[in-house]
C-alpha positions as a Markdown table, in Angstrom:
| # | Residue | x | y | z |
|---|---|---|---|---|
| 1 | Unk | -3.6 | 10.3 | -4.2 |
| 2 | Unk | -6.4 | 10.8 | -5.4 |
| 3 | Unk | -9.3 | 6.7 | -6.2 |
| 4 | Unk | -10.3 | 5.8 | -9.6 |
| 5 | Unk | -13.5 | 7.5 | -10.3 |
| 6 | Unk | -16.1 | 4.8 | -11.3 |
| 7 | Unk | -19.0 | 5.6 | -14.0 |
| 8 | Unk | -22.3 | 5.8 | -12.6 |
| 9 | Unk | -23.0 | 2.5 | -13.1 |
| 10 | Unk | -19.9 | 0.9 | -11.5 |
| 11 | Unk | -21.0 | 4.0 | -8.4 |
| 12 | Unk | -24.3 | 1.9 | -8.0 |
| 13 | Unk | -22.4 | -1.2 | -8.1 |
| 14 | Unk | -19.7 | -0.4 | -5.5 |
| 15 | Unk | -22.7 | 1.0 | -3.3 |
| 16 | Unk | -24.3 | -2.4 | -4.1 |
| 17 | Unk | -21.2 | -4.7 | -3.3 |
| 18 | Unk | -20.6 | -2.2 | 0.3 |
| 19 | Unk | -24.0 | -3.0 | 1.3 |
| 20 | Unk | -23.4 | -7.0 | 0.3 |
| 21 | Unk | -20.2 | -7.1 | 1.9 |
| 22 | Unk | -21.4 | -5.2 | 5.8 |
| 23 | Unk | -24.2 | -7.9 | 5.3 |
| 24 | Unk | -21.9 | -10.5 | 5.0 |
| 25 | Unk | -19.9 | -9.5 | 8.0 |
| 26 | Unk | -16.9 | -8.0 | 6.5 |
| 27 | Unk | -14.8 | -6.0 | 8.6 |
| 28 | Unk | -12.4 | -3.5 | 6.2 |
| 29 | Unk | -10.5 | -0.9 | 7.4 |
| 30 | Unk | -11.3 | 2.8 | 6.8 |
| 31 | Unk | -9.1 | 5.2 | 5.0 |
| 32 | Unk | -9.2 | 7.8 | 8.2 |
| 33 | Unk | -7.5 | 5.3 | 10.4 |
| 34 | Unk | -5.6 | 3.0 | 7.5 |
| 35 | Unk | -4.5 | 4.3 | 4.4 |
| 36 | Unk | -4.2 | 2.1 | 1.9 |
| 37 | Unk | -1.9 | 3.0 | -0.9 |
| 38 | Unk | -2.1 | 0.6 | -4.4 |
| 39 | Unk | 2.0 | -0.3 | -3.6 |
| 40 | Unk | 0.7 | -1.5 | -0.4 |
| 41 | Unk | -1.8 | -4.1 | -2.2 |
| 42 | Unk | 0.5 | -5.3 | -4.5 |
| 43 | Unk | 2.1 | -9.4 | -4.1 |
| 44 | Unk | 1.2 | -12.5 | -4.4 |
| 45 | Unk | -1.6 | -14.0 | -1.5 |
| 46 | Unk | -3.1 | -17.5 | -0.5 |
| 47 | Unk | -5.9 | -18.2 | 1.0 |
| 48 | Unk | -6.5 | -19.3 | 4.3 |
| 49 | Unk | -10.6 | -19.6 | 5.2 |
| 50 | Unk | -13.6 | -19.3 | 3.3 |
| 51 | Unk | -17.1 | -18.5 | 4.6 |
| 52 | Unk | -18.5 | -21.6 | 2.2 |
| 53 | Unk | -17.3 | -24.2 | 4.0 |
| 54 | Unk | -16.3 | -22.1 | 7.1 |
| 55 | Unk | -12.9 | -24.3 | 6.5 |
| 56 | Unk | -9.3 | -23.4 | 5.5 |
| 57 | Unk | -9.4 | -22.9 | 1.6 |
| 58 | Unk | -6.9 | -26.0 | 1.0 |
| 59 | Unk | -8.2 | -29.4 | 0.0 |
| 60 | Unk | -7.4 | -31.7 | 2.0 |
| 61 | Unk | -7.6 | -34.5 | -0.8 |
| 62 | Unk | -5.4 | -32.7 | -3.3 |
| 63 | Unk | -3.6 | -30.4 | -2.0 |
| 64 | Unk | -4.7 | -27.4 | -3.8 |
| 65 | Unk | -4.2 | -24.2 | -3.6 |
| 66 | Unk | -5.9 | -20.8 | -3.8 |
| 67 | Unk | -3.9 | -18.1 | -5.0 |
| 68 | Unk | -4.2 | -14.8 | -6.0 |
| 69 | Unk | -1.4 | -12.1 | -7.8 |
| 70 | Unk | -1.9 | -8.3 | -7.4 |
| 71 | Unk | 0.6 | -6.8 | -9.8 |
| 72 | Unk | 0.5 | -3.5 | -11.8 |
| 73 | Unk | 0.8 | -2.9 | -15.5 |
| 74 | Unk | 4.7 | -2.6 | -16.7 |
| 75 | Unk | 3.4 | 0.0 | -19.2 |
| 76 | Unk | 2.7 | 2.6 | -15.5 |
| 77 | Unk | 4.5 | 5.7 | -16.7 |
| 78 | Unk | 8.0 | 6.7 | -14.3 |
| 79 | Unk | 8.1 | 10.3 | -12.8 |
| 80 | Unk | 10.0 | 12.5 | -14.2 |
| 81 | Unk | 9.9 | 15.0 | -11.7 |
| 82 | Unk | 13.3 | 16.0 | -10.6 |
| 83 | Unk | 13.1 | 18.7 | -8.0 |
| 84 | Unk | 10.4 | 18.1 | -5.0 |
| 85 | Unk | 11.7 | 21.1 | -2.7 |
| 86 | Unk | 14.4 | 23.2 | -2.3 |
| 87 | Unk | 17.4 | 21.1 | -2.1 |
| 88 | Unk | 15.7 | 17.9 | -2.5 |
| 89 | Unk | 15.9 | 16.1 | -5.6 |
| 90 | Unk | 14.6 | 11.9 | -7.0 |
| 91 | Unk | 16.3 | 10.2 | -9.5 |
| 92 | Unk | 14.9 | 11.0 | -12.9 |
| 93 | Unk | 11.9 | 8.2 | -14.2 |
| 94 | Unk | 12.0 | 7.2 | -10.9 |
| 95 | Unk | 8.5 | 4.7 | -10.9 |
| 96 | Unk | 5.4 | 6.8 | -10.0 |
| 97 | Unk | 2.7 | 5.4 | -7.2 |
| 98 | Unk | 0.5 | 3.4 | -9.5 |
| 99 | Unk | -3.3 | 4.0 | -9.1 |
| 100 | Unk | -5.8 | 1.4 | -7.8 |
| 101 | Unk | -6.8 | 1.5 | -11.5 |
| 102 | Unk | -3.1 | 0.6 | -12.5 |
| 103 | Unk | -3.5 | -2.9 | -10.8 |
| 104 | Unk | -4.5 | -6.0 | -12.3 |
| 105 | Unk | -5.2 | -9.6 | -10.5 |
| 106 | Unk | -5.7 | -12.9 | -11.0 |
| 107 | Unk | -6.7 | -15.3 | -9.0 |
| 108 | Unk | -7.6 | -19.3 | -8.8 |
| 109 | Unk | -10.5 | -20.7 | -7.6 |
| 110 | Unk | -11.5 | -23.9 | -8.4 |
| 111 | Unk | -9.9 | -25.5 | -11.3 |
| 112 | Unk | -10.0 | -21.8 | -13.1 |
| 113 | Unk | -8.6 | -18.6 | -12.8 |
| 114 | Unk | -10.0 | -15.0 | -13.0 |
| 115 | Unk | -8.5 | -12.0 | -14.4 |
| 116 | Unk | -9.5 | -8.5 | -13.5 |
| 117 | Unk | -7.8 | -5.3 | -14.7 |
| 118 | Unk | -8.5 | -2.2 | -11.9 |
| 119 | Unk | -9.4 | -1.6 | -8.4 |
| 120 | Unk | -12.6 | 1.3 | -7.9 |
| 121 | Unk | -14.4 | 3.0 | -5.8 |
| 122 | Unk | -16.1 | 6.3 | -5.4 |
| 123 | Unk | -13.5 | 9.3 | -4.4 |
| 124 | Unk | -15.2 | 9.9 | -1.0 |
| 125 | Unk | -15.5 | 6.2 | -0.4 |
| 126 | Unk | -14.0 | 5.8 | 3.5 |
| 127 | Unk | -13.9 | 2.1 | 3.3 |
| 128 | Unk | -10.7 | 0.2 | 2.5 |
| 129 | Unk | -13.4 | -1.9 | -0.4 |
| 130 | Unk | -12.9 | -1.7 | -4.1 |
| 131 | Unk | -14.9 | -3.3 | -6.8 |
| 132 | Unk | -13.1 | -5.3 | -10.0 |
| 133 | Unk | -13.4 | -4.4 | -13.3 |
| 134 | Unk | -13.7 | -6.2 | -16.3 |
| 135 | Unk | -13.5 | -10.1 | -14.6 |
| 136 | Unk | -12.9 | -12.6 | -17.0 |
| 137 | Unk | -12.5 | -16.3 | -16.6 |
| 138 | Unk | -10.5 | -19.2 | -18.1 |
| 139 | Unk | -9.2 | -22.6 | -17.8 |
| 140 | Unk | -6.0 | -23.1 | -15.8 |
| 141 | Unk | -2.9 | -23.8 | -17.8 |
| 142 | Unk | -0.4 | -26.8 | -17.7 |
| 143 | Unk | 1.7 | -24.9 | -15.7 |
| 144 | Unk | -1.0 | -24.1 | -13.5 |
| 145 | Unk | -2.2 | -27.5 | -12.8 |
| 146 | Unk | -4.3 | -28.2 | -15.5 |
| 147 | Unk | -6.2 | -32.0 | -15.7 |
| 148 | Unk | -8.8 | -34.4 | -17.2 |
| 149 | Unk | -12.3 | -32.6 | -16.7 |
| 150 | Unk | -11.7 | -28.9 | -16.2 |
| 151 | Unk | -13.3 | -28.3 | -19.4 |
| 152 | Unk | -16.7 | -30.0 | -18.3 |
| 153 | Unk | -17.1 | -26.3 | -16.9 |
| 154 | Unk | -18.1 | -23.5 | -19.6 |
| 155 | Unk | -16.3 | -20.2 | -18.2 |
| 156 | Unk | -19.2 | -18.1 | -19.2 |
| 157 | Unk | -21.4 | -19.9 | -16.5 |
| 158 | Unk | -19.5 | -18.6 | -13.7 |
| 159 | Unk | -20.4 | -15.0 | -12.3 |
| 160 | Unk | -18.4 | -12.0 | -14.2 |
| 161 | Unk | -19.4 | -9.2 | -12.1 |
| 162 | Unk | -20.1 | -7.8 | -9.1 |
| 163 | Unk | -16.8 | -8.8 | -7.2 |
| 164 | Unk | -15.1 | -6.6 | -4.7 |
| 165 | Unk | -11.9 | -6.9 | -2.6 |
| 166 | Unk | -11.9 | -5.3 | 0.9 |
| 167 | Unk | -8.9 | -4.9 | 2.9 |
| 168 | Unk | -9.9 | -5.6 | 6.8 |
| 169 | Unk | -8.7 | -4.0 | 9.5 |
| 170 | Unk | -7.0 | -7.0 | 10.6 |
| 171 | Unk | -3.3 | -7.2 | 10.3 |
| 172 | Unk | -1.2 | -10.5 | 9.6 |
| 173 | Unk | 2.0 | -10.9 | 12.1 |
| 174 | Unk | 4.3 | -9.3 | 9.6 |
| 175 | Unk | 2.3 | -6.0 | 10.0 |
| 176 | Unk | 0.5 | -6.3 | 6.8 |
| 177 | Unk | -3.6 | -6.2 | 6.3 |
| 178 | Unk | -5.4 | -9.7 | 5.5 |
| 179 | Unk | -7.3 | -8.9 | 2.2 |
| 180 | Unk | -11.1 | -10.2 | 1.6 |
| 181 | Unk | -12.2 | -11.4 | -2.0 |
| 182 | Unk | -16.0 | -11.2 | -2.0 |
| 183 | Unk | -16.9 | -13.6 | -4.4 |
| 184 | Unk | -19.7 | -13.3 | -6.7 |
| 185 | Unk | -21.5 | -17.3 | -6.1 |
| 186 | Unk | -25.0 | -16.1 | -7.0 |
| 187 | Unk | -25.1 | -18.5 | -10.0 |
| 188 | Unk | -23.8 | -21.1 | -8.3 |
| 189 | Unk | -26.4 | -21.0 | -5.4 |
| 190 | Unk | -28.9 | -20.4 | -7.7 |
| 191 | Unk | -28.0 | -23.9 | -9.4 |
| 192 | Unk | -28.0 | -25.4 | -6.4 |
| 193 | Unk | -31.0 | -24.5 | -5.1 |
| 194 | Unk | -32.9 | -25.8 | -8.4 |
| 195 | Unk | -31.3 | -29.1 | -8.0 |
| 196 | Unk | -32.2 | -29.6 | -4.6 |
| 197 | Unk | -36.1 | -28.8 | -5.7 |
| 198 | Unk | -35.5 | -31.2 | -8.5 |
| 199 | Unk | -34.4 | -34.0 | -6.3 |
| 200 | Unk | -36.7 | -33.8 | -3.4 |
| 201 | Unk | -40.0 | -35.9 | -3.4 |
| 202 | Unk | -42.8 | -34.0 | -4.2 |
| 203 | Unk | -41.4 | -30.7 | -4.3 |
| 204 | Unk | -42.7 | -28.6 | -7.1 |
| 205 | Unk | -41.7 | -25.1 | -5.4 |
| 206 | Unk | -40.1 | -23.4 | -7.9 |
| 207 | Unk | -36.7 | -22.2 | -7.5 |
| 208 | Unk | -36.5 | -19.0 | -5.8 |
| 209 | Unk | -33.8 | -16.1 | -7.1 |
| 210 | Unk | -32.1 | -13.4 | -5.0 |
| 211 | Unk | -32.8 | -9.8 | -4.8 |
| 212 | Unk | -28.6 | -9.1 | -4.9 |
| 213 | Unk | -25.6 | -11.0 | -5.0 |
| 214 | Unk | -24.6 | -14.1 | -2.9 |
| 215 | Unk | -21.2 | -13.7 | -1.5 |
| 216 | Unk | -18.9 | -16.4 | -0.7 |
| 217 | Unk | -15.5 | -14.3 | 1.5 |
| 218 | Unk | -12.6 | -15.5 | 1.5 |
| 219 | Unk | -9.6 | -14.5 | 3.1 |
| 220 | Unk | -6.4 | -14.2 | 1.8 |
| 221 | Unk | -2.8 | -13.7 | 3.3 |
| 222 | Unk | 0.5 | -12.3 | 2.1 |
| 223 | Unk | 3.1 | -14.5 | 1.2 |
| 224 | Unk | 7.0 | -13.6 | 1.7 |
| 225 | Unk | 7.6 | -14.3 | -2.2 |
| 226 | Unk | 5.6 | -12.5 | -4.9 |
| 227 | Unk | 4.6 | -14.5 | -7.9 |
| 228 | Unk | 5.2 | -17.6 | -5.3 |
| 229 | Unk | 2.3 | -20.0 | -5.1 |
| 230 | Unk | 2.2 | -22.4 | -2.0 |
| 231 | Unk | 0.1 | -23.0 | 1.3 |
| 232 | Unk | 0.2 | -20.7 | 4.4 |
| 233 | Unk | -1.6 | -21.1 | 7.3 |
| 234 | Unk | -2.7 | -18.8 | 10.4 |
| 235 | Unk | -0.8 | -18.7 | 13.1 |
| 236 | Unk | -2.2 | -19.0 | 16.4 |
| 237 | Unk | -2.0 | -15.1 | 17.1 |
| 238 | Unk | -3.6 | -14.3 | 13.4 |
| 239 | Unk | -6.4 | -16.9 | 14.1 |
| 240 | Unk | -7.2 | -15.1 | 17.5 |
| 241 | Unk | -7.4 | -11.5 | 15.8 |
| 242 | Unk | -9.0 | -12.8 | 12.7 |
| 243 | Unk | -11.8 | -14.7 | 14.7 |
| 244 | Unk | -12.3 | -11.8 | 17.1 |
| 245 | Unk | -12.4 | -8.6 | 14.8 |
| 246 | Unk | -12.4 | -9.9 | 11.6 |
| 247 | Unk | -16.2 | -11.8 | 11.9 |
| 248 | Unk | -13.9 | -14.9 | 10.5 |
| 249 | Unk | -16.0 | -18.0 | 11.7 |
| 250 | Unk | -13.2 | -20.6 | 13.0 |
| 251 | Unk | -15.5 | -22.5 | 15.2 |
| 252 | Unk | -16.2 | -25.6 | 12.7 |
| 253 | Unk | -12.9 | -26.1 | 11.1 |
| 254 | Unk | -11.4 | -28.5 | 13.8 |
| 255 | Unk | -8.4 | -26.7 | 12.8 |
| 256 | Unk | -8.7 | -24.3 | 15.7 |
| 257 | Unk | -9.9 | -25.0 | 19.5 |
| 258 | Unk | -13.1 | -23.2 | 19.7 |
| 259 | Unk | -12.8 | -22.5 | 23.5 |
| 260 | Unk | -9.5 | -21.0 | 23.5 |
| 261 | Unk | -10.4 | -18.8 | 20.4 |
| 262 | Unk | -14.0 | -17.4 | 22.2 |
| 263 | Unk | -11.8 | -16.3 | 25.5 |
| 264 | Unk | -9.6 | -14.5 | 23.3 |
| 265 | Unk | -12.4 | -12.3 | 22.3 |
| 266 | Unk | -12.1 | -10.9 | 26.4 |
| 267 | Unk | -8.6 | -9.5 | 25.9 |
| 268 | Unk | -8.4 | -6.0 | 26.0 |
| 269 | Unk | -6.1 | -5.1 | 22.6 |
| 270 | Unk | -6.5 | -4.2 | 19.4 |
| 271 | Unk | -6.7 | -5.8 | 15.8 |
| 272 | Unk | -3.2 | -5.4 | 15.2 |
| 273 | Unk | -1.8 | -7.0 | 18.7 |
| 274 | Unk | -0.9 | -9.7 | 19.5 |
| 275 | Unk | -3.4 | -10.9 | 22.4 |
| 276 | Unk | -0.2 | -13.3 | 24.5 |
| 277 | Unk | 2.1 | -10.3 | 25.0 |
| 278 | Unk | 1.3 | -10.4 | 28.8 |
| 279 | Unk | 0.9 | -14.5 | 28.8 |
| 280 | Unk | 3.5 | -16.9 | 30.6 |
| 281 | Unk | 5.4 | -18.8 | 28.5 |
| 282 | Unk | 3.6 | -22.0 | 30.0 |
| 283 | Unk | 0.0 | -20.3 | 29.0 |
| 284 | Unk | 1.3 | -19.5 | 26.1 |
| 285 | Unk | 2.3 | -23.1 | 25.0 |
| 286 | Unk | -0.7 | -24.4 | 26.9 |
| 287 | Unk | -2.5 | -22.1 | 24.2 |
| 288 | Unk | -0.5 | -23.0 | 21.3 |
| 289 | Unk | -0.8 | -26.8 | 21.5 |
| 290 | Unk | -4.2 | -26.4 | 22.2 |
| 291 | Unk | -5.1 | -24.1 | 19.2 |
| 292 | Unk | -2.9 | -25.8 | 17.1 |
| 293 | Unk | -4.5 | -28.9 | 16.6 |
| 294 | Unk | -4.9 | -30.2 | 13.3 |
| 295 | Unk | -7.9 | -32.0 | 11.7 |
| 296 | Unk | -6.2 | -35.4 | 11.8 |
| 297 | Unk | -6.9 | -35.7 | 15.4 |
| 298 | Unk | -10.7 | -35.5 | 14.6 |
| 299 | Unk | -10.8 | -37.8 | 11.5 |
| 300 | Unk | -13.2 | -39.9 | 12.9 |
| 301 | Unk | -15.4 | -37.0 | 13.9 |
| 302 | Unk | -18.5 | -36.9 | 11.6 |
| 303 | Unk | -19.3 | -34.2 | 9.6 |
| 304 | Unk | -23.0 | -32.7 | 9.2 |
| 305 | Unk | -24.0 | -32.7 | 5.6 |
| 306 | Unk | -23.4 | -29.5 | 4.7 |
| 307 | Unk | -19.8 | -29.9 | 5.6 |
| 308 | Unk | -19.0 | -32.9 | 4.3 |
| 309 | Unk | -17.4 | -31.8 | 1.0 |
| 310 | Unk | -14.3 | -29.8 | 1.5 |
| 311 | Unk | -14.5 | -27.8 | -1.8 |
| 312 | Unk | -17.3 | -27.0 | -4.1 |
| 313 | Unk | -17.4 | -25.9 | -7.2 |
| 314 | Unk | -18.3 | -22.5 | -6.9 |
């Protein structure tokens, strides 16, 4: 089946958001090795890191939660083929693959959520990385959590293009690819950066722009239930692939042991192993308890600056 053809513009700006997101560090499959069908995309995700904070993409304070829904038009046209070869025969209107440009998302992030409508990239694109079209923002509903202050944000400040999704190499322990939200932050940095020159003592540098966008990646994982919307974590084995071939930076969560993650990186499999297959069961829970330790073991650890606050607004 044949991608969504962009316009030349949206060409350049898949070009654009590949080139942002190898800089980054992310890691997607390619369609030679992993095909990637738009069925295959579809359900409901959480996330489970970001590349902001370098931290699991839950706050700890309020429980919140990321989420994002990859569903498809209910307007998608059925099949009616009935014959497919001699002697073979499907069901008349049985439902038709739907086309990355069928599918349309929305995700939260930070007290609002984004809607996009299609998935593109050029027809000879070998990378598993699409580009969204037509992102729009608004404020959450009741239903969606909705308090006192969310509208101290205009929706029209945040980013609206330039956002991509990638699908890594990296498969979950069901057998199914993590998914990669590059998120468009390049307003928000830029805000930052021109309070921090406001705030220092006798700084009059100007504020200084970038030459593309600033990415933040965050990584998101299938959940069992689609339309569901709760918490998931990594499980030991997903944290090991994730940190090894996914460029996923676990090290500073104190969610994960940072010794036993780095020795993973000498076992010889592949991103969709699991790297304890040849482990004793003692190693095994040797590993486990020691990967598995949460952060409330190191409350009293201090944090530098920079990771002080769990969640931004970005």
């Amino acid at each position: 089946m044949a991608d969504e053809t962009p316009s030349s513009p949206e060409s350049l700006k898949w070009t654009n958001l590949r080139a942002s997101a190898m800089k980054e560090g992310t890691k997607p499959s390619v369609t030679t090795s992993q095909a990637i069908t738009p069925s295959l995309l579809l359900g409901s995700y959480s996330s489970v890191w970001d590349s902001h904070v370098c931290q699991e993409a839950l706050d700890d304070l309020t429980d919140e939660v990321s989420w994002l829904h990859l569903t498809v038009d209910s307007a998608v046209p059925a099949d009616a083929t009935t014959a497919t070869s001699p002697g073979k025969s499907v069901p008349q209107n049985q439902p038709s693959e739907p086309t990355f440009g069928d599918i349309q998302g929305h995700f939260k992030w930070w007290r609002m959520v984004g809607s996009f409508k299609g998935l593109y990239r050029p027809e000879n694109a070998n990378e598993n990385i699409w580009l969204f079209g037509g992102l729009k923002w608004r404020y959450l509903t009741n239903e969606e959590g909705h308090s006192p202050g969310d509208e101290d944000e205009d929706p029209t400040e945040r980013n609206q293009d330039d956002f991509g999704l990638a699908a890594l190499v990296t498969l979950d322990d069901s057998g199914k690819p993590f998914l990669e939200m590059l998120y468009n932050a390049t307003l928000y940095y830029q805000k930052e950066r021109a309070s921090r020159n406001k705030t220092t003592p006798g700084n009059s540098k100007q504020p200084t722009g970038s030459d593309r966008p600033e990415y933040i990646r965050v990584l998101w994982k299938k959940l069992e239930v689609d339309g569901n919307v709760s918490w998931i974590d990594l499980s030991d084995k997903e944290a090991k692939r994730v940190w090894r071939y996914a460029s996923i930076d676990l090290s500073v969560t104190r969610h994960w042991n940072f010794d036993v993650l780095s020795e993973s990186r000498d076992a010889d499999d592949d991103p969709s192993t699991d790297v304890d297959d040849d482990s004793s069961e003692d190693e095994k829970e040797e590993a486990d308890a020691s990967i598995g330790v949460k952060r409330a073991a190191d409350e009293g650890a201090e944090d530098t600056p920079d990771k002080a606050t769990k969640r931004l607004r970005v």
